[in-house]
C-alpha positions in Angstrom: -2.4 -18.1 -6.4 -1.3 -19.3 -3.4 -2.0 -17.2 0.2 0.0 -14.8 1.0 2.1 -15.1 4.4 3.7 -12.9 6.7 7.1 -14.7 5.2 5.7 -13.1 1.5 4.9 -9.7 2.7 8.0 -9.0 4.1 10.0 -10.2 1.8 8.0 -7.8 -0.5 8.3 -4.9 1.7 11.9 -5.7 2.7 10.7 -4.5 6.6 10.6 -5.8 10.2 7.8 -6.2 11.3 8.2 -3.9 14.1 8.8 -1.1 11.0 5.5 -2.4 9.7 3.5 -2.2 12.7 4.7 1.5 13.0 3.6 2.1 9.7 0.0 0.7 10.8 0.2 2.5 13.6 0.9 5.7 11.9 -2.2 5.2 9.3 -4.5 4.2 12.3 -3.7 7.7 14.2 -4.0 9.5 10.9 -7.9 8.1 9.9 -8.2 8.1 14.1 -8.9 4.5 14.3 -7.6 2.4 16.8 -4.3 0.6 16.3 -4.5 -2.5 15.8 -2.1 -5.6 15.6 -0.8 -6.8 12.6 -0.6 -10.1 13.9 -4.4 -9.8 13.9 -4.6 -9.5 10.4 -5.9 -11.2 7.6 -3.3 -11.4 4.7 -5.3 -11.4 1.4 -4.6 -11.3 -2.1 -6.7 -9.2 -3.7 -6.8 -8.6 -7.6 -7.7 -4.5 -8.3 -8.6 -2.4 -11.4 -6.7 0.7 -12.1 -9.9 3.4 -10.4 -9.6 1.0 -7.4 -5.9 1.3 -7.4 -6.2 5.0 -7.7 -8.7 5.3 -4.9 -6.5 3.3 -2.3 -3.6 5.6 -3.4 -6.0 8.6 -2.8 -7.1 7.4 0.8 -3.3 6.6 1.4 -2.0 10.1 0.3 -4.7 11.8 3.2 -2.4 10.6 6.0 0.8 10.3 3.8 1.2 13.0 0.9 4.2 11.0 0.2 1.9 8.2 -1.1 1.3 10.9 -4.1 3.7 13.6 -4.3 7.5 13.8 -3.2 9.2 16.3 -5.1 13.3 16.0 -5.4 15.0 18.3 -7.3 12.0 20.1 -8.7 10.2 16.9 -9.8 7.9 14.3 -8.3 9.7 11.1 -7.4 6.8 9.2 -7.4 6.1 9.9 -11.2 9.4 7.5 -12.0 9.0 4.4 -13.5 9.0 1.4 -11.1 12.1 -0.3 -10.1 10.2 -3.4 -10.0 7.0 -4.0 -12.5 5.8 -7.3 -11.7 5.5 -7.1 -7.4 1.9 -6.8 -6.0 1.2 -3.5 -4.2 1.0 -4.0 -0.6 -1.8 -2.1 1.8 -3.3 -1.9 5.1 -7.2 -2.1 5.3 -8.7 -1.1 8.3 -12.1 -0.7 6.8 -13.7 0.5 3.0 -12.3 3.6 3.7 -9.6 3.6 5.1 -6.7 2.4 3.4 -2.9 2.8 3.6 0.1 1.7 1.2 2.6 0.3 2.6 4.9 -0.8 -0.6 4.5 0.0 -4.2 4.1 3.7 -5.1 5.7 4.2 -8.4 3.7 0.8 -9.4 0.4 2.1 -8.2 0.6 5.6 -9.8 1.8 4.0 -13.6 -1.3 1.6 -13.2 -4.0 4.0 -11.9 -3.1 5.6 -14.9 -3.2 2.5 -17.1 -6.7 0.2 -17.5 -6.1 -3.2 -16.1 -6.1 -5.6 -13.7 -3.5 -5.6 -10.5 -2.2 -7.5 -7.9 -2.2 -6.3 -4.4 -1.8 -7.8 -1.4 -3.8 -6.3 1.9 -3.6 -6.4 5.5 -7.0 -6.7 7.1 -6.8 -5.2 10.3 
């Protein structure tokens, strides 16, 4: 697999990167971290089981309930089936735990569900 790029992840999170760093910045406040720069990042690819995808969707849905649960209409949007199937998640890691998802919440809740191996792509901050 070749490494990801900045190029790759917003292509996948269809963002500026000002959006993104806002997004970072919101996560950072949230776990009371400092903020850091995306551009200081390390862009990984990073292959998860489903409990590990569940976890980082866990951590995530502390600062963001969104991450889990958005009901519309009487139902939870994030239950619906995945627009896309095939895209990596993508998530901020400022440390083991402290996580945030940045792209990919209908994919990560089908495949915490489901045993198997996924692709994510993380931001080291």
């Amino acid at each position: 697999m070749p490494r990801p790029t900045w190029d790759g992840v917003l292509y996948l999170l269809a963002e500026t990167l000002d959006r993104v760093q806002a997004s970072v910045n919101r996560y950072a406040a949230g776990y009371g971290v400092e903020t850091r720069n995306i551009f200081d990042a390390e862009i990984t690819y990073k292959v998860l089981t489903h409990e590990e995808v569940g976890k980082a969707m866990k951590l995530s849905a502390r600062i963001h309930p969104k991450v889990e649960r958005q009901i519309v209409n009487g139902r939870n949007i994030v239950r619906s089936e995945p627009r896309i199937e095939d895209l990596p998640l993508v998530f901020v890691r400022f440390d083991r735990k402290h996580w945030g998802m940045l792209d990919g919440r209908h994919r990560a809740d089908k495949w915490r569900h489901r045993p198997g191996l996924y692709g994510a792509v993380v931001l080291d901050v």
